[in-house]
C-alpha positions as CSV (number, residue, x, y, z in Angstrom):
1,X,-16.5,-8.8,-1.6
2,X,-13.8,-7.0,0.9
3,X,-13.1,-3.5,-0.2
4,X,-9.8,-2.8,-1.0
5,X,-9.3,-0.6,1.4
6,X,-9.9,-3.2,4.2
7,X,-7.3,-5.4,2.1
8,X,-4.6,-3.2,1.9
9,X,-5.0,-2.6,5.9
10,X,-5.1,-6.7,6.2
11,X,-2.5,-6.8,4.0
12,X,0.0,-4.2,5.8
13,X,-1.1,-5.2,9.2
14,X,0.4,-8.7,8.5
15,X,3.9,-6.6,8.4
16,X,3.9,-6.8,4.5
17,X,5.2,-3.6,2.2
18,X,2.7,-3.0,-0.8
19,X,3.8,-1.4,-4.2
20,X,1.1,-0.1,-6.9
21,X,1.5,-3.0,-8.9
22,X,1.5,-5.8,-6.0
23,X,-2.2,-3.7,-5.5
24,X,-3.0,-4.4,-8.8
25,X,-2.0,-7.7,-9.1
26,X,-3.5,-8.7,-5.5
27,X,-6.4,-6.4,-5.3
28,X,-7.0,-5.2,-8.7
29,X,-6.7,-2.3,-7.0
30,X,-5.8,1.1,-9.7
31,X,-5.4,3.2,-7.1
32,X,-2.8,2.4,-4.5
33,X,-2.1,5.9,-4.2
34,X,-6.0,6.8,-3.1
35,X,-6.1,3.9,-0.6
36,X,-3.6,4.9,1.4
37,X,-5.1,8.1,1.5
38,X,-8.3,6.6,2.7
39,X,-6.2,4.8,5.0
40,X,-4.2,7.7,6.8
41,X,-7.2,9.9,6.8
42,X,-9.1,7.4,9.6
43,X,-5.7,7.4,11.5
44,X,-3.8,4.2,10.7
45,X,-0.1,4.8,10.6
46,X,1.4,4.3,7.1
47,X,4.4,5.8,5.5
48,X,6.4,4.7,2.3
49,X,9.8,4.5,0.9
50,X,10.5,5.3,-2.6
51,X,12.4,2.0,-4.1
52,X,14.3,1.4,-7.2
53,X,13.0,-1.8,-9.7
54,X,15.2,-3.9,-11.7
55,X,14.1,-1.5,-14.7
56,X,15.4,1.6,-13.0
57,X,11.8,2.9,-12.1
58,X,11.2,4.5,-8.7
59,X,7.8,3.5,-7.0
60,X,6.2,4.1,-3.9
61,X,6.3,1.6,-1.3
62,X,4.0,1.9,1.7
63,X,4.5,0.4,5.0
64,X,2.7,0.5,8.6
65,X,4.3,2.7,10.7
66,X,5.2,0.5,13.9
67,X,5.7,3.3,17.2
């Protein structure tokens, strides 16, 4: 099996946005959060946005940083 990790990259390198429970859902990835991290620690540009749900929540939403 893929890790998550190289998911998540696939998954934002296809110009997609990713939310902790579009991880979990996709990847049964738990920890969006720590992925990311792994991510921007081996250089690949990310960033997120904090967005507003239907419910009034505010989550994270990461994105590839395009220069």
């Amino acid at each position: 099996m893929e890790s998550q990790t190289k998911m998540i990259k696939a998954h934002l390198e296809s110009g997609k946005t990713i939310t902790a429970i579009e991880a979990l859902s996709d990847y049964a990835c738990f920890r969006l959060a720590s992925r990311i991290s792994d991510l921007k620690q081996a250089g690949y540009p990310v960033d997120k946005t904090m967005i507003e749900l239907p419910n009034g929540k505010r989550v994270a939403q990461y994105f590839k940083v395009v220069s």
